[in-house]
Structure formats: structure tokens, C-alpha cells
FIDRENNU-882527 format. One record per residue (C-alpha): chain; x negated, y negated, z negated. Coordinates in nm, 3 decimals. Example, Ala and Ser with C-alpha at 12.3 -4.5 7.8 and 13.67 -1.06 7.14 Angstrom:
A; -1.230; 0.450; -0.780;
A; -1.367; 0.106; -0.714;
***
This chain:
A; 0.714; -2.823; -2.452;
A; 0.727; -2.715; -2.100;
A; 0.760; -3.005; -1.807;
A; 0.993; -3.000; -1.559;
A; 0.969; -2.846; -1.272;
A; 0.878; -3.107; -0.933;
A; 1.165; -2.958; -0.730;
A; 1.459; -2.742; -0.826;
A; 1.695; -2.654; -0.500;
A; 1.982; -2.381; -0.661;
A; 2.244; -2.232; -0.392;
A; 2.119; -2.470; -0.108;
A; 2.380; -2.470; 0.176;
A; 2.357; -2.636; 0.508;
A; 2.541; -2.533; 0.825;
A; 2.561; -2.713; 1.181;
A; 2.910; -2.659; 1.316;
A; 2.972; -2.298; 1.317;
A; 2.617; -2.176; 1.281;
A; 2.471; -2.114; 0.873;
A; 2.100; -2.233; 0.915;
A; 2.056; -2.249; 0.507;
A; 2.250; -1.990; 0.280;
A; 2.234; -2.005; -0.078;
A; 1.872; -2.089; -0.119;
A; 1.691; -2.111; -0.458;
A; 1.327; -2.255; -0.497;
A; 1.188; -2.395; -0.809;
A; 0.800; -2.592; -0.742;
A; 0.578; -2.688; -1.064;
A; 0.452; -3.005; -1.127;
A; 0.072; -3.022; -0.957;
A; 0.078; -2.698; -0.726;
A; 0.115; -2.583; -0.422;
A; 0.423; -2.449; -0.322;
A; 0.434; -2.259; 0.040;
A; 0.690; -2.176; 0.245;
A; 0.641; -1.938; 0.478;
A; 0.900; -1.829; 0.830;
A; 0.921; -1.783; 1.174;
A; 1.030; -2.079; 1.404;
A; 1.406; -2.145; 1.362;
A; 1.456; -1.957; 0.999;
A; 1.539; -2.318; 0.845;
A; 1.192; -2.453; 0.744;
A; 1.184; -2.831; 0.830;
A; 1.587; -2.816; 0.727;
A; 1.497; -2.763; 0.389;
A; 1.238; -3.020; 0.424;
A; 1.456; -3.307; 0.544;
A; 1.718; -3.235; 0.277;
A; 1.447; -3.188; 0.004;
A; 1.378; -3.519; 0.123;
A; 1.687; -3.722; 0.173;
A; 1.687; -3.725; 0.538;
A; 1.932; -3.512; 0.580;
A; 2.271; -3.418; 0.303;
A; 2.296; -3.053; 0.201;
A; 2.644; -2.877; 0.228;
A; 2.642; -2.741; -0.088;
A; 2.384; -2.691; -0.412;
A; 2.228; -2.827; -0.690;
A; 1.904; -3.004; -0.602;
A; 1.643; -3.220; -0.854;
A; 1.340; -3.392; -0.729;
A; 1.113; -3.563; -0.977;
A; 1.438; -3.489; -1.195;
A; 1.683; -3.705; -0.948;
A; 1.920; -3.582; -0.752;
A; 1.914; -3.648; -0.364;
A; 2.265; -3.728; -0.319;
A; 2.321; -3.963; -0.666;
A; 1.993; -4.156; -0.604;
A; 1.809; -4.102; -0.288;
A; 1.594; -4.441; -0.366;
A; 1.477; -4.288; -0.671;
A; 1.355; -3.993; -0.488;
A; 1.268; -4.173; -0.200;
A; 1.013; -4.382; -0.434;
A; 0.839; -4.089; -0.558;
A; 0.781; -3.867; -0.220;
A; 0.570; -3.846; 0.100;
A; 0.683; -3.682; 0.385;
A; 0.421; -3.556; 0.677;
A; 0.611; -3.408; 0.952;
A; 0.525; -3.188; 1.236;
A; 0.459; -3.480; 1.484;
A; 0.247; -3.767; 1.364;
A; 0.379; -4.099; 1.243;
A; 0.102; -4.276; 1.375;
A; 0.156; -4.563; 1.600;
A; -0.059; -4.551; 1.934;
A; -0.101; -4.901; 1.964;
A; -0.239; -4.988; 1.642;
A; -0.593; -4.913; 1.510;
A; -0.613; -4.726; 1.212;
A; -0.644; -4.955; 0.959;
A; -0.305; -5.150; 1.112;
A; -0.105; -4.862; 1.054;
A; -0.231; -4.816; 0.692;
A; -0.155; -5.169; 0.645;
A; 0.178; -5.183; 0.827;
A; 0.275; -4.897; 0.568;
A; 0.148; -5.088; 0.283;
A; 0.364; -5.330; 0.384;
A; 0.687; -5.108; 0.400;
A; 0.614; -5.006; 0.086;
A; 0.614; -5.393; -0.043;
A; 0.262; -5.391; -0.179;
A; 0.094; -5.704; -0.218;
A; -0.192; -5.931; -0.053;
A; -0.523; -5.766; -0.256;
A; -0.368; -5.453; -0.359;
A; -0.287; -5.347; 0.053;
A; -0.620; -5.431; 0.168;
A; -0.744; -5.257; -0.139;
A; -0.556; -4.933; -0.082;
A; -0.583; -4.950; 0.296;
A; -0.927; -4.965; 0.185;
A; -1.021; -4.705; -0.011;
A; -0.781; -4.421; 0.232;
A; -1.016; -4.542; 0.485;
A; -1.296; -4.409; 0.330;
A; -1.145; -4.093; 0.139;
A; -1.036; -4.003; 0.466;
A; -1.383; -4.062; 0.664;
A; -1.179; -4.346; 0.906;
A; -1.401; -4.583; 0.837;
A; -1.619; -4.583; 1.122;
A; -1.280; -4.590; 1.342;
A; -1.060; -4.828; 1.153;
A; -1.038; -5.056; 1.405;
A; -1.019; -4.781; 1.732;
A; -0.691; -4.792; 1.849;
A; -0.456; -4.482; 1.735;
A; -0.419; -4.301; 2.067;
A; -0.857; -4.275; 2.079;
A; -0.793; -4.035; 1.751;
A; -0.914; -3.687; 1.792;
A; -0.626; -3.423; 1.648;
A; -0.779; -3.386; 1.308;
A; -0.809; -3.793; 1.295;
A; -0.477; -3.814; 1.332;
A; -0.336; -3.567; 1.107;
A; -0.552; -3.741; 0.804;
A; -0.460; -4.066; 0.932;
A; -0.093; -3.953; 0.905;
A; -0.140; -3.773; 0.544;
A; -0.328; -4.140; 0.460;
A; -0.012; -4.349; 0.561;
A; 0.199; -4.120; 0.348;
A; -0.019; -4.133; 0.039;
A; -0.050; -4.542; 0.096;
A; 0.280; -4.545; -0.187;
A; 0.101; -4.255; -0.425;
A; 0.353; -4.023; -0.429;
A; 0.403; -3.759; -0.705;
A; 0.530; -3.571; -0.445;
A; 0.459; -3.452; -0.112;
A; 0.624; -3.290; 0.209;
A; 0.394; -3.143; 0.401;
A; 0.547; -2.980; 0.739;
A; 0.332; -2.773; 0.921;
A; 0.080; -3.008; 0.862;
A; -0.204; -2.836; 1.079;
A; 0.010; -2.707; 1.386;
A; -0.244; -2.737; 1.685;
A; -0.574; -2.806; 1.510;
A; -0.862; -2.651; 1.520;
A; -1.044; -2.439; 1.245;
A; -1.243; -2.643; 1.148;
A; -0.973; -2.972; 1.125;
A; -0.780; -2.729; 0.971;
A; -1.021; -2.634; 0.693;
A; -1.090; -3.043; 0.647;
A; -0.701; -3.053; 0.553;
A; -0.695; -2.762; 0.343;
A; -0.985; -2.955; 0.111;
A; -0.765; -3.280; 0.136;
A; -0.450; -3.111; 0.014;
A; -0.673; -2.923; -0.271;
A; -0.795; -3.259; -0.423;
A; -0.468; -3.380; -0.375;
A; -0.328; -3.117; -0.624;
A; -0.606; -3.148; -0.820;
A; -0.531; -3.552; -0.899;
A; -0.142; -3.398; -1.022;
A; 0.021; -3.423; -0.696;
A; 0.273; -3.151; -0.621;
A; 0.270; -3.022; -0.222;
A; 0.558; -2.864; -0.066;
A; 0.406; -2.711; 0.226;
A; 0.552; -2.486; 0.543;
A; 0.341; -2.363; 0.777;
A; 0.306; -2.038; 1.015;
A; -0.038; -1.981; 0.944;
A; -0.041; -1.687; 0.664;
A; -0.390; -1.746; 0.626;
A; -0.301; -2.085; 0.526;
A; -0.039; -2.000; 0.263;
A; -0.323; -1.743; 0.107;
A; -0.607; -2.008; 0.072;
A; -0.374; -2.307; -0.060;
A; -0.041; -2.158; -0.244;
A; 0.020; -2.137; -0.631;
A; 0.345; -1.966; -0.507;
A; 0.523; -1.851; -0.218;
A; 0.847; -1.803; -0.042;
A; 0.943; -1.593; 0.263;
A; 1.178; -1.769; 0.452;
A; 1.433; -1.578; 0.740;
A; 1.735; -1.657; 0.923;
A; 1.795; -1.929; 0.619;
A; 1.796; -1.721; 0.331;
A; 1.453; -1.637; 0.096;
A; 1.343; -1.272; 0.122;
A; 1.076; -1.276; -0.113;
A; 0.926; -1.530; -0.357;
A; 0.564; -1.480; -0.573;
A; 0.223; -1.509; -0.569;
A; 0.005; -1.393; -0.265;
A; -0.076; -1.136; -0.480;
A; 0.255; -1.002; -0.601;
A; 0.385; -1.081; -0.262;
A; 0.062; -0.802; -0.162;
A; 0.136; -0.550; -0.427;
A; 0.522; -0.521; -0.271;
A; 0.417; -0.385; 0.083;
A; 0.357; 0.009; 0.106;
A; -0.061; 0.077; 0.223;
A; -0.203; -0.098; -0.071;
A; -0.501; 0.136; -0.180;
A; -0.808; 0.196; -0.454;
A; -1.132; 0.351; -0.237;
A; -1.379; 0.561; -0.410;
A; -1.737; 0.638; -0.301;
A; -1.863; 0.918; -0.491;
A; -2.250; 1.005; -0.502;
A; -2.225; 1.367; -0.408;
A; -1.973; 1.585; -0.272;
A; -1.899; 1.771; -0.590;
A; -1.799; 1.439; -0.736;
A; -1.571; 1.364; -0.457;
A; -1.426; 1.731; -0.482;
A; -1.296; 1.673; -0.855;
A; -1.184; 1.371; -0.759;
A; -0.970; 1.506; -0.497;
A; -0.836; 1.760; -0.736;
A; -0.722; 1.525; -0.979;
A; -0.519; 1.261; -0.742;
A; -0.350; 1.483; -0.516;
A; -0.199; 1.226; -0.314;
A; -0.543; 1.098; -0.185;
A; -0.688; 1.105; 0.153;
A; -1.097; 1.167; 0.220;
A; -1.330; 1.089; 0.476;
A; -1.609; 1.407; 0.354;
A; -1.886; 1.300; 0.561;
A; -1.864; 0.932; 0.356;
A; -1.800; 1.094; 0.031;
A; -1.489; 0.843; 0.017;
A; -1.138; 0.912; -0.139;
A; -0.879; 0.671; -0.087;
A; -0.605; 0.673; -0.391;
A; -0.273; 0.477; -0.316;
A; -0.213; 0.209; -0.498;
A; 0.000; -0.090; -0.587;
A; -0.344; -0.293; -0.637;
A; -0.230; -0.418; -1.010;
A; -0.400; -0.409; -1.307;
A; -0.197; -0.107; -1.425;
A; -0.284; 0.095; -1.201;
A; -0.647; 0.071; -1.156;
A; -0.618; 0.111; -1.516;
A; -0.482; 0.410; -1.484;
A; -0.696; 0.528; -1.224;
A; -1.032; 0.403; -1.440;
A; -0.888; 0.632; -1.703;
A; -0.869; 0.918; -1.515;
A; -1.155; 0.934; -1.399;
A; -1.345; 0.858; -1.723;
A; -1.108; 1.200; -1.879;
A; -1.272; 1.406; -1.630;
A; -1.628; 1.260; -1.662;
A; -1.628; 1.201; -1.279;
A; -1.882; 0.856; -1.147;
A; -1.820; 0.678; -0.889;
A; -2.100; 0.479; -0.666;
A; -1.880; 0.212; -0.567;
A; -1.498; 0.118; -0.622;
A; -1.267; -0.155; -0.455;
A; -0.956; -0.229; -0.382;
A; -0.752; -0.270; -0.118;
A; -0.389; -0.466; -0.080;
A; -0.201; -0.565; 0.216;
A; -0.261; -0.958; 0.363;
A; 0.012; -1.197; 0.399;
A; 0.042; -1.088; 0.789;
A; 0.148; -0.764; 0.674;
A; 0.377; -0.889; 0.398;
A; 0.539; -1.149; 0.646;
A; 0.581; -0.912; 0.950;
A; 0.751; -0.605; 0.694;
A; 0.979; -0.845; 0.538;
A; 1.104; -1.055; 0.804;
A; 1.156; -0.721; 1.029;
A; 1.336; -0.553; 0.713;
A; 1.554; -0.888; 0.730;
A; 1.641; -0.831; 1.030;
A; 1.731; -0.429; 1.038;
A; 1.999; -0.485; 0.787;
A; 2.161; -0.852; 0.913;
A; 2.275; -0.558; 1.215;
***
């Protein structure tokens, strides 16, 4: 028997006075993944966040979180989530270790089991050695897994993670993208937006395109590849002669003779390179060396988004 899924949002509305910023969305998350959400600034990203997590009502929909609903009993979900936003919930004017223990304290833990917890977020974290610095000494990256710390302080099942990396550097960035990836692998489930495609690629079970509040596409990185024209399979051939049959039998192909490379469009699925494998094998025709080739999430974000926009004219 299946589980339920972490987060079900079906027909989410919101609108502020005369302007729709959420129309009819539909997102479904499994329990202990990754689910990204990808869009420009202002298509409705941290909206859906702050409804998702109580913070703000929706207009209209159905929505389930740990299998509660918002509206009926926000406690419940409240109980069961972390939220990191785009701007730190740190306090400047308490060390590290005071904020973890002011939020242990919120979340009505008591006496051993605060300084316990406090305790061991210190060191899964690597804030030990500046537990007791004040807040504002933090480096960026310091602060962003201080922040992530204070939300995990209740052990959610769930987490909101807004743009959690905005303005850090690579390699802060890279040091979150390993936090949230043992996060997921201890059974948490991350809802994550961000702008960084790159981002969504390395971390994301699934993803959905997000633009002028409605989803444009939903799917794996992979399936969200294989949807964008350019995708190809390139051949390099050991002679020319090899390269010439090839040529004959996929027509459509371009060729760089001086490489002895043929490029074969493709969709990049299994399918096809089946197909292709096939083909070639028919006409007894080797190949040196064969890969292939799909569009990245830059190119999948940037044709979407601009197609989204060409017919809302």
C-alpha cells in the first residue's frame, strides 16, 4: 500500500485585490524527496509557500499537509513543518547557541532535551566553534545553517525551504545542498524554490515550472529535458565511410566531416537511442564513441516561461 503523499495543493487560488497571483495550481510532493519549484521573481513562489504553510489563507483549493488541512487545523500542520525563508530568522544579538535554545524553547522542549538538541545542531552544523559568537559575526553560509538549525530544533517531517541559498557563495551553496541531501535521506520531505536551475538539477526528485501563478510544466529534470526541441545523439565514426552510411540512413542528421561526427536529433529517451542502436546494428555500421545530448534546465526554464508569456498576449 502506497503512503500518502507529504503535500497535496489541488486548484490553489489566491488573489490580492484585483490582481490573480495563484490560479488553479496543482502540486502533489512524496513523502522523503525533494520537491523544486522553479520561477522568475514575482510568478507566485514564496505565495505558495506561506499558504503551504499557514501563514497566509488560500482563496480557493483543496490543500493536505502531512494529511491535515491548513484551514481545519493549522496547529496540526504547524507541528509537523519548518519554514526557512528568504531572509534569516536569526537574531543579531544572540550567539548561536541562544537562538537554538530560544527556539527550543518556543517549541516547549524541556530542561535536558533543549540543551541536548541545541547540542547536537551545533555540531551537525559545524557551529560549534562559534556557539557562543554573537549572530551578526556569522559569515553568510553560517547563517543560513544556523537558520535551517533553528527550524529543524522541532524535527519536522516537513520542510519549507525558500530560496534557501539566495546570495551565497558556491561553495556555501554546495555545503547546503549536502545538508538538505541528508536531510531527505533521514525521511524528511523538502519543498524547495529557488532561481538557481543548477540547483533544482542537483537536488530535485521532481519539478515544477512556475509563471505568472500558474504551473507550466511539472517532471523530472529529465523529462522536463526531453520536452525542449535541440536534444541530440552524437556519433563519432572511425572512418569516413562509416560516417557516410550513417548519414544515409538518418537523413535528418547534421555532420562535421573533418571530425567524422554525425549528430542525430533526438528526444534523449530510452526509446529512441534504442531505436537509433538498432539501426545502426541493421546496417552493420560501428561507432568509436556515442553520447547523448539533452537540453539543461536553463534552456527548459527560459523556452517555457517565454512560451508562457507569447500566448498570455
Amino acid at each position: 500500500m502506497s503512503r500518502k503523499p507529504a503535500i497535496t495543493a489541488t486548484g490553489l487560488k489566491k488573489a490580492y485585490d484585483d490582481k490573480r497571483v495563484l490560479d488553479e495550481i496543482d502540486i502533489s510532493v512524496d513523502r522523503g524527496t525533494v520537491f523544486a519549484l522553479l520561477g522568475p521573481n514575482g510568478a507566485g513562489k514564496t505565495t505558495i509557500v506561506e499558504i503551504l504553510s499557514t501563514l497566509v489563507p488560500a482563496d480557493g483549493g483543496d490543500i493536505r499537509i502531512a494529511g491535515y488541512n491548513p484551514s481545519d487545523d493549522p496547529d496540526a500542520v504547524r507541528s509537523r513543518i519548518g519554514v526557512t525563508g528568504q531572509f534569516s530568522a536569526v537574531d543579531d544579538y544572540l550567539s548561536g547557541e541562544e537562538n537554538l535554545l530560544l527556539m527550543a524553547d518556543l517549541h516547549h522542549l524541556g530542561k535536558d532535551e533543549r540543551r541536548t538538541r541545541t547540542d547536537e545542531l551545533l555540531k551537525k552544523f559545524d557551529l560549534v566553534e562559534s556557539a557562543e559568537k554573537l549572530a551578526s559575526t556569522y559569515s553568510g553560509g553560517m547563517r543560513r545553517r544556523l537558520d535551517l538549525a533553528m527550524t529543524l530544533i522541532g524535527r519536522p517531517e516537513i520542510i519549507f525551504l525558500d530560496e534557501p541559498t539566495t546570495g551565497l557563495d558556491p561553495r556555501s551553496r554546495r555545503t547546503m545542498w549536502q545538508i538538505i541531501r541528508e536531510l531527505v535521506k533521514g525521511g524528511v520531505t523538502i519543498f524547495l524554490t529557488t532561481q538557481y536551475l543548477e540547483e533544482a538539477d542537483q537536488l530535485a526528485d521532481h519539478i515544477a515550472v512556475l509563471d505568472q501563478g500558474r504551473i507550466v510544466a511539472q517532471g523530472t529534470a529529465a523529462e522536463l529535458k526531453r520536452r525542449i526541441p535541440g536534444g541530440h545523439i552524437r556519433l563519432h565514426f572511425f572512418d569516413r565511410d562509416q560516417l557516410d552510411s550513417a548519414a544515409t540512413v538518418f537523413d535528418e542528421s547534421s555532420r562535421d566531416d573533418a571530425a567524422y561526427v554525425l549528430q542525430v536529433p533526438s528526444d534523449g529517451g530510452v526509446r529512441s537511442l534504442r531505436s537509433l542502436l538498432d539501426q545502426l546494428d541493421a546496417h552493420s555500421i560501428d561507432v568509436k564513441e556515442l553520447s547523448v545530448h539533452t537540453p539543461d534546465l536553463d534552456d527548459v526554464f527560459l523556452t517555457l516561461t517565454a512560451t508562457e508569456r507569447t500566448e498570455a498576449r
